[in-house]
C-alpha positions in Angstrom: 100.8 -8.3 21.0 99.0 -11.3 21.0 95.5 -11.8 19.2 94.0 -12.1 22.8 95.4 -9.4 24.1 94.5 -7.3 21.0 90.4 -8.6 21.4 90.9 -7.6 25.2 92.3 -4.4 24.4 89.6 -3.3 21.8 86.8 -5.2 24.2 88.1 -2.3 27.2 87.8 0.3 24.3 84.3 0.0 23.9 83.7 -0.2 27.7 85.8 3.1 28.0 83.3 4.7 25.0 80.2 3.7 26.2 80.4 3.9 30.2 80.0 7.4 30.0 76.9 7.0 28.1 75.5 5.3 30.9 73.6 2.4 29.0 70.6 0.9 30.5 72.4 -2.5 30.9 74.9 -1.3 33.6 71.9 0.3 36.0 69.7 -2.9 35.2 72.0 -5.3 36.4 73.4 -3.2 39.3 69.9 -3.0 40.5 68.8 -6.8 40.2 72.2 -7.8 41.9 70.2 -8.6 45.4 69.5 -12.3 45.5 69.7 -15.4 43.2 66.4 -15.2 43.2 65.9 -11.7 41.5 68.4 -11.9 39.4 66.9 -15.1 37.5 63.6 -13.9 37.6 64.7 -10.4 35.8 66.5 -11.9 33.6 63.5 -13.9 32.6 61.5 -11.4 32.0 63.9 -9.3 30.5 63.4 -11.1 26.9 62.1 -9.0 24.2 62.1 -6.1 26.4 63.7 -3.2 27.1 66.1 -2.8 30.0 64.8 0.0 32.0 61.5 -1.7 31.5 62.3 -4.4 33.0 63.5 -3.0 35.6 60.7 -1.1 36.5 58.9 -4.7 36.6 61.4 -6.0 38.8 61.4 -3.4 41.6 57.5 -3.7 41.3 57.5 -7.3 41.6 59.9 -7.7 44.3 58.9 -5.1 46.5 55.4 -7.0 46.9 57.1 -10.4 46.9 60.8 -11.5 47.7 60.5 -14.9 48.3 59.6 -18.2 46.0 56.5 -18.6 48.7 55.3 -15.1 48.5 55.7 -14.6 44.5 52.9 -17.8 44.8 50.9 -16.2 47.2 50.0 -13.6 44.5 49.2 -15.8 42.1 49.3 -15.5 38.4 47.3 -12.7 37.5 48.8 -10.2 39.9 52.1 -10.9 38.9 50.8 -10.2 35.5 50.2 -6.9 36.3 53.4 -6.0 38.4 55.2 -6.8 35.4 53.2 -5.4 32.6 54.3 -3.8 30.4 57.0 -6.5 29.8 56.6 -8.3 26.3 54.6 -11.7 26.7 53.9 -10.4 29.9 51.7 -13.7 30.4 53.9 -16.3 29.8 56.5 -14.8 31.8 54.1 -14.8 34.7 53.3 -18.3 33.9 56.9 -19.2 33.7 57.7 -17.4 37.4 54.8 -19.5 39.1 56.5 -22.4 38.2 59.8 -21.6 39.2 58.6 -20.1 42.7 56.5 -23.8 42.9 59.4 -26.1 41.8 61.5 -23.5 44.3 59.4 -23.7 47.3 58.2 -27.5 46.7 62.1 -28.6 47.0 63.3 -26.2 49.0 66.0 -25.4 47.3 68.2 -22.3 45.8 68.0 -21.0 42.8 70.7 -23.5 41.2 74.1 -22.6 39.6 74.5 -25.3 37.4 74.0 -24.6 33.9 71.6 -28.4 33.2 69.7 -27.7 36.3 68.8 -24.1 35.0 68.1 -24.4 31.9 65.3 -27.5 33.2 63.3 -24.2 34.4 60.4 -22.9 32.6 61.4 -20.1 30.1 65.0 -20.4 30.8 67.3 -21.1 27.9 71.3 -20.7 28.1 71.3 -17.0 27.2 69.5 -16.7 30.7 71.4 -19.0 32.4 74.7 -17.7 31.7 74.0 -14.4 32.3 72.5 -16.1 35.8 75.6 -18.0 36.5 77.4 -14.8 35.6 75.6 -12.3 37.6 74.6 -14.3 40.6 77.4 -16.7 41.5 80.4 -15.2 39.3 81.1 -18.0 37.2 82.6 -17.4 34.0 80.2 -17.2 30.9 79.3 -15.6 28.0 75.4 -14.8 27.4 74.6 -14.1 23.8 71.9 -12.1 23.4 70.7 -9.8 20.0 73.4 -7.3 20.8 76.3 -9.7 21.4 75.6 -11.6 18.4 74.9 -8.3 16.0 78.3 -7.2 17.3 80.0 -10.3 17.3 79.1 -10.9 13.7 80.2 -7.2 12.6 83.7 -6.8 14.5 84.5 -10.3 12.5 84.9 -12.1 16.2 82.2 -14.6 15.3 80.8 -16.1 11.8 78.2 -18.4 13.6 74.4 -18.2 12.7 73.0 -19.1 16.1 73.7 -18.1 19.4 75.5 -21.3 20.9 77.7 -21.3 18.0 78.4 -17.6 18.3 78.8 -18.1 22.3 81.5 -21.1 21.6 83.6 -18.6 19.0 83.7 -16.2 21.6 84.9 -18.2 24.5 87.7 -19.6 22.2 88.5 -15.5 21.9 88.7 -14.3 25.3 90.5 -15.6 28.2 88.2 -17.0 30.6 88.9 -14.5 33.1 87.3 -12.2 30.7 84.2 -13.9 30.0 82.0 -12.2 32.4 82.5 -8.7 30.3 81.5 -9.6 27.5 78.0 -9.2 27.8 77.6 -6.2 29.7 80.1 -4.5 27.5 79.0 -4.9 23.8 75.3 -5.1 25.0 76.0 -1.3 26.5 77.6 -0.5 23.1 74.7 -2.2 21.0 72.3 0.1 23.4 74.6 3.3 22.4 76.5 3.2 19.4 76.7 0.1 17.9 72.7 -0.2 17.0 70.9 -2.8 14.6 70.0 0.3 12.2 72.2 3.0 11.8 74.8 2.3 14.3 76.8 5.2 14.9 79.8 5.0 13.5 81.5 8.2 13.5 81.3 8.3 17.4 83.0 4.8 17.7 86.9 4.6 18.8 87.2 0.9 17.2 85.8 1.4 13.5 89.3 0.7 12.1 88.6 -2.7 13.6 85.6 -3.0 12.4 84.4 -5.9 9.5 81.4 -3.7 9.0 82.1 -0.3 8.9 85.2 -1.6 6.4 82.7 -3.0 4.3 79.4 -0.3 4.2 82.6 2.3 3.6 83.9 0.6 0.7 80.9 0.0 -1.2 79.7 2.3 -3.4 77.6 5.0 -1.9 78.9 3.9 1.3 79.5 6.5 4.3 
């Protein structure tokens, strides 16, 4: 076996663990998956915030306004409170205006390319790759906390920011395979693999794991 193989084999392990513990990531995305549109705009406001949060804001929001023209024609404060309690839920609305205006100004769609998305207001490339992902299946990894907490303890990535961490990963996986790997260790991060007291006795994988290797063989370790 190959090392790719092996990191594709262990990479379906955890999706076969966790998809029976139904994380919040799987129904989030399944549920944003209308337009373009949606799916950049829950993303966005998806930062800092938890997943069945946001999509709580997200049916709100789009159920009073589905188009770039009609998210304007609430205005800033409304859209405020459609997405509240979303952290910075200020900002974001700031941020959404301005993507509905530059939207409807142009006329254009929400873009695939990854320059032209990340040229939007609050949009950086963890948002745009899990855009170009969701909305137009083009193969990318987005590294958000839980990818990069897991990357760094399976030993898959030694990178201290998220671009480097994202570029040691797609030298890892095939690129057919790149378009798993967030849903599937963010849906382990949400379930087992946690930033504080990840559970490690419920995890198939932990013989391949750098850090449960390393807390077990320190002294007073598990």
């Amino acid at each position: 076996m190959d090392q790719a193989e092996d990191y594709l084999n262990i990479l379906s392990a955890i999706e076969e663990l966790t998809i029976p513990l139904d994380p919040p990531v799987r129904s989030f995305e399944k549920s944003i998956r209308s337009t373009p549109l949606r799916i950049l705009i829950s993303i966005l406001i998806s930062s800092r915030t938890r997943d069945e949060v946001t999509k709580g804001a997200s049916d709100r929001l789009f159920q009073a306004a589905d188009t770039p023209e009609k998210i304007l024609s609430l205005g800033e404060n409304k859209i405020s409170q459609l997405i509240y309690p979303v952290g910075f839920f200020r900002q974001k609305a700031k941020n959404i205006i301005k993507i509905a205006e530059h939207l409807a100004k142009t006329g254009e769609e929400v873009p695939s390319d990854m320059e032209e998305l990340i040229s939007l207001p609050g949009v950086g490339r963890k948002t745009a790759n899990l855009v170009r992902s969701l909305a137009f299946g083009i193969p990318s990894i987005s590294v958000d906390i839980h990818v990069f907490r897991i990357s760094k303890r399976l030993g898959w990535a030694t990178g201290d920011k998220p671009e480097i961490v994202e570029a040691e990963l797609r030298e890892l996986f095939p690129e057919k395979s790149w378009n798993s790997v967030n849903q599937t260790l963010v849906g382990f991060g949400q379930t087992i693999c946690k930033p504080v007291s990840p559970s490690c006795e419920l995890c198939n994988i932990s013989d391949k794991c750098n850090y449960f290797q390393e807390t077990n063989n320190k002294p007073g370790g598990k």
